[in-house]
C-alpha positions in Angstrom: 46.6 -16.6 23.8 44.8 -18.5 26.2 42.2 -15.1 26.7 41.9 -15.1 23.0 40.4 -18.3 22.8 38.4 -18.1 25.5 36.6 -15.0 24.1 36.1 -16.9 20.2 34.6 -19.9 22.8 32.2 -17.0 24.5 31.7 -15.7 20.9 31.4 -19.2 19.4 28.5 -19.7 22.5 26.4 -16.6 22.0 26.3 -17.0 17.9 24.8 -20.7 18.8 22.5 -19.2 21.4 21.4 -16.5 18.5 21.2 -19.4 16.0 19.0 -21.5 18.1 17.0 -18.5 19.5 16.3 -17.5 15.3 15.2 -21.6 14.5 12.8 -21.8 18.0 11.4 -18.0 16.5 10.9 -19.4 12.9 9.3 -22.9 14.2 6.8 -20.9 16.7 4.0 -17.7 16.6 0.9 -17.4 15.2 2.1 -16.5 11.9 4.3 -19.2 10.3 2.6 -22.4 8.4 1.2 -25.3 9.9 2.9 -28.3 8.4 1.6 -31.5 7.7 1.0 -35.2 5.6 -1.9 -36.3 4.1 -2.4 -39.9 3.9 -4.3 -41.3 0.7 -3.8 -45.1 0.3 -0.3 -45.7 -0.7 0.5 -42.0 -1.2 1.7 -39.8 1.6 1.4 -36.0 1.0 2.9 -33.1 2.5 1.5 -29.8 2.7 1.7 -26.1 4.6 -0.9 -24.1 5.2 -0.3 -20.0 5.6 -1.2 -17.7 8.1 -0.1 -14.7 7.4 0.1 -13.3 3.5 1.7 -9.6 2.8 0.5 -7.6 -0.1 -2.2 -7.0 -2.7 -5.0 -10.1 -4.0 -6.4 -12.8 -2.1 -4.3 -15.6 -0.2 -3.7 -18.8 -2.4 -4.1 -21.8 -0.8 -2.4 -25.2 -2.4 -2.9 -28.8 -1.2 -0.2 -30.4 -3.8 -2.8 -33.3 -4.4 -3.1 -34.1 -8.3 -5.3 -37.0 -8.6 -9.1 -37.7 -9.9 -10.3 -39.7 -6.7 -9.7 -36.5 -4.5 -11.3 -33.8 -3.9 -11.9 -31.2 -1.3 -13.7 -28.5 0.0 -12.4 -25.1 1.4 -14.9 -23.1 4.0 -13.6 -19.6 5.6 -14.8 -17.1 7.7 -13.7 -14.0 9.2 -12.3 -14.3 12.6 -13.9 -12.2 15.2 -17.2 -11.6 13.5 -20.7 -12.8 12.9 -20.3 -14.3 9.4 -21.8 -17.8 8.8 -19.1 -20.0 6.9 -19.0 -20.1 3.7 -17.6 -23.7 2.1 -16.3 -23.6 -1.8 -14.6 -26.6 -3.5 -11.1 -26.5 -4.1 -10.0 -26.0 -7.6 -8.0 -28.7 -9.7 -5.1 -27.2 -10.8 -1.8 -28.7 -12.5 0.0 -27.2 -8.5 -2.6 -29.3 -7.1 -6.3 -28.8 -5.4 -6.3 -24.5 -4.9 -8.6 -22.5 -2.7 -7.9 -18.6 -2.6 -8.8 -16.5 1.0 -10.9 -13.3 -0.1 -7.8 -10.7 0.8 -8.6 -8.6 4.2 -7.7 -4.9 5.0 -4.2 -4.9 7.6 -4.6 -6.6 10.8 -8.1 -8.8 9.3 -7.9 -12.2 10.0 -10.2 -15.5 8.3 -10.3 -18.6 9.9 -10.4 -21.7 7.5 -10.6 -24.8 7.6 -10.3 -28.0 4.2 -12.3 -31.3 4.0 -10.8 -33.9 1.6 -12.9 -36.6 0.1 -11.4 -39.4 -1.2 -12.7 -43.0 -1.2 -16.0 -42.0 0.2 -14.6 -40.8 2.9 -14.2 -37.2 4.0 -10.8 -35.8 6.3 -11.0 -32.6 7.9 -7.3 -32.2 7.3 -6.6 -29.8 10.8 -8.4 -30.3 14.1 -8.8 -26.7 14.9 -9.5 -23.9 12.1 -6.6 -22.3 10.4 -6.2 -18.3 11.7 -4.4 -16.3 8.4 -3.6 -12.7 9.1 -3.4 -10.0 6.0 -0.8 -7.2 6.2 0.4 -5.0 3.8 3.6 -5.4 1.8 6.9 -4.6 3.7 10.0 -4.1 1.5 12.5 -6.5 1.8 15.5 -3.9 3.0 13.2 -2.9 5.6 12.9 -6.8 6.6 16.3 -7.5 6.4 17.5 -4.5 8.1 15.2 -5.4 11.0 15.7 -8.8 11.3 20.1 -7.8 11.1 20.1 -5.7 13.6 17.8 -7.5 15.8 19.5 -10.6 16.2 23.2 -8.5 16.6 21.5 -7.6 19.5 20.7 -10.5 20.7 24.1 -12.1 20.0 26.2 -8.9 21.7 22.9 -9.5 24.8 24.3 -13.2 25.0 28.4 -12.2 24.6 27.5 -9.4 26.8 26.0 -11.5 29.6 28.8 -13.8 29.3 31.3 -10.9 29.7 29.6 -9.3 33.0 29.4 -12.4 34.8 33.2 -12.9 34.2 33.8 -8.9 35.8 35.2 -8.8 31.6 36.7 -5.1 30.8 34.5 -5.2 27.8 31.4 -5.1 29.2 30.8 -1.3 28.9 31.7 -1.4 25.1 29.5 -4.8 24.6 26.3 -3.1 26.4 26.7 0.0 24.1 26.7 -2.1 21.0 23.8 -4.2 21.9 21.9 -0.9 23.1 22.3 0.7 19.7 21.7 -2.5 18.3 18.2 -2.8 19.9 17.1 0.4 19.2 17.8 0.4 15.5 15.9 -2.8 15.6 13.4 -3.0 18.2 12.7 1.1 17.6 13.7 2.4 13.7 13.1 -0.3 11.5 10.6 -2.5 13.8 8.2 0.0 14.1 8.8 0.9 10.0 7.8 -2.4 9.5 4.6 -2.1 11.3 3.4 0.9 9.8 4.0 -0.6 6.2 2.2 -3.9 7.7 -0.4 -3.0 9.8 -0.7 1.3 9.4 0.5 2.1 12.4 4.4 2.7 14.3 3.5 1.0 17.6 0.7 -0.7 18.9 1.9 -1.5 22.1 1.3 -0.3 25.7 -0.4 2.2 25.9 -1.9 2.2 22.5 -2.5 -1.2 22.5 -1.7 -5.3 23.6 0.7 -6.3 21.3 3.4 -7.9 23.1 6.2 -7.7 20.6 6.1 -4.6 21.0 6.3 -4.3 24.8 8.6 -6.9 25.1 10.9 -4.9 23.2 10.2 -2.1 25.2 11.2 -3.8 28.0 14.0 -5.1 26.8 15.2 -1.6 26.1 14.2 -0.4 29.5 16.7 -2.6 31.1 19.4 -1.9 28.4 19.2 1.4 28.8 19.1 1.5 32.8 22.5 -1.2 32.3 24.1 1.8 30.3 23.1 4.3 31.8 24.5 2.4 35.8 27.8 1.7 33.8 27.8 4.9 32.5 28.6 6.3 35.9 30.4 3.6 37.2 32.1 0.8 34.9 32.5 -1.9 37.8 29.0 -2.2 38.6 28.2 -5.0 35.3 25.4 -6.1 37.1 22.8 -4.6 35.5 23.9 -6.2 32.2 23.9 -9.7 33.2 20.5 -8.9 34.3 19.4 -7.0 30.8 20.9 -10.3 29.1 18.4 -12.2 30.9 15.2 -10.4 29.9 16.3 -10.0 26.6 16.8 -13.8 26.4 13.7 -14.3 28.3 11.6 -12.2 25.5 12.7 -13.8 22.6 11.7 -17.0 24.2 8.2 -15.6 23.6 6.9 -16.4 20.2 6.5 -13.8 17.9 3.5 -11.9 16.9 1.7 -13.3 20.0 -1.2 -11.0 20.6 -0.3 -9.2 17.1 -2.9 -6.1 15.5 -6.1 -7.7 14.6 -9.4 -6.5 13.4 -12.6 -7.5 15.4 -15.3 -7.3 13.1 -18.0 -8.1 15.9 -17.7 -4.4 17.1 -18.1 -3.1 13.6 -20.0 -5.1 11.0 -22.4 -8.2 11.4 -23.7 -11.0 9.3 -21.4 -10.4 6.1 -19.1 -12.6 4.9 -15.6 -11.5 3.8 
């Protein structure tokens, strides 16, 4: 009885660890909004601001401000490229003052950046300009598959970890299931979801920098050597406590860092997009 509980408390551990590993993921990385409040007189506004939008059109932009005394300007750009800025006032809407990003092939970025004007006073509302990233539409069972099946991984990595370091008789059967795990979704539906995204299956080493991609290569790499050493010999768990580690250490790594991008400097100059 007393082994029983002890594995739920082990269980009960690495499902925490997974659930604070998928909150510090969501609240991190280039791509997720930048949140904020806007402070007009009495009235305190909150808004997001996206940086990444999937699909067909342009990117809408919506400060939920709906008074007469405000107003505000929108100026973009496309990052990594000659363009001169180009600054458009914000439309008044009934969702509130609206600017709309001119949409960019996969992987182009536009930097942007909103002034609001109220009072005879103008608030550039973010210190630094505001990098969006356009990708192409990704089905949602391709999403949800990934995102499953990568963070089973990462809970069996953590339960895993746990069991090696205890000399556990389940390790073997743990590191299969979070090596099968990982490769359904670091390796099948991660790189499905790049091609839909960005046109491409992987755009890591040695095609390229993007380091979710060789993270989860690396990852793999270990898993697999953990297998492979248990494989031959069952005592020797070291090698998963060890691929526990690195996985743990990658997803501590925000994601999309050093995602596909376009640089327009090496192909066109002085257009705007």
């Amino acid at each position: 009885m007393k082994k029983i509980i002890y594995s739920l408390l082990l269980w009960f551990l690495a499902v925490l660890c997974g659930a604070g590993i998928a909150v510090y993921q969501r609240l991190t990385g280039p791509t997720y909004p930048i949140s904020g409040k806007l402070n007009l007189g009495n009235e305190e506004v909150a808004y997001k601001l996206i940086r990444t939008f999937g699909g067909e059109g342009d990117a809408k932009i919506v400060i939920p401000v709906n008074r007469p005394d405000v107003a505000a300007e929108f100026s973009y750009k496309r990052y990594k490229s000659h363009d001169d800025w180009t600054a458009v006032p914000m439309l008044k809407t009934e969702e509130g003052l609206v600017a709309f990003v001119p949409h960019q092939p996969p992987a182009g970025k536009v930097m942007y950046e909103i002034s609001i004007f109220h009072e005879n006073r103008e608030l550039l509302l973010t210190e630094e300009p505001v990098i969006i990233r356009f990708k192409g539409a990704v089905p949602d069972w391709v999403t949800i598959l990934h995102i499953i099946f990568i963070f089973l991984a990462f809970i069996f990595s953590m339960r895993t970890g746990f069991e090696a370091l205890r000399k556990g008789r389940y390790t073997f059967a743990y590191t299969v299931a979070t090596t099968l795990f990982l490769l359904l979704g670091g390796l099948v539906f991660g790189p499905i979801m790049q091609k839909y995204a960005f046109g491409a299956y992987w755009t890591g080493w040695p095609f390229g920098q993007d380091l979710t991609d060789n993270k989860t290569a690396i990852a793999l790499i270990f898993w697999m050597i953990a297998l492979f050493v248990q494989l031959k010999n069952r005592e020797k768990k070291r090698w998963a406590a060890i691929a526990s580690l690195v996985l743990l250490l990658t997803f501590l790594i925000p994601h999309s860092v050093l995602g596909s991008e376009i640089d327009h400097t090496k192909t066109t100059t002085g257009q705007t997009p």
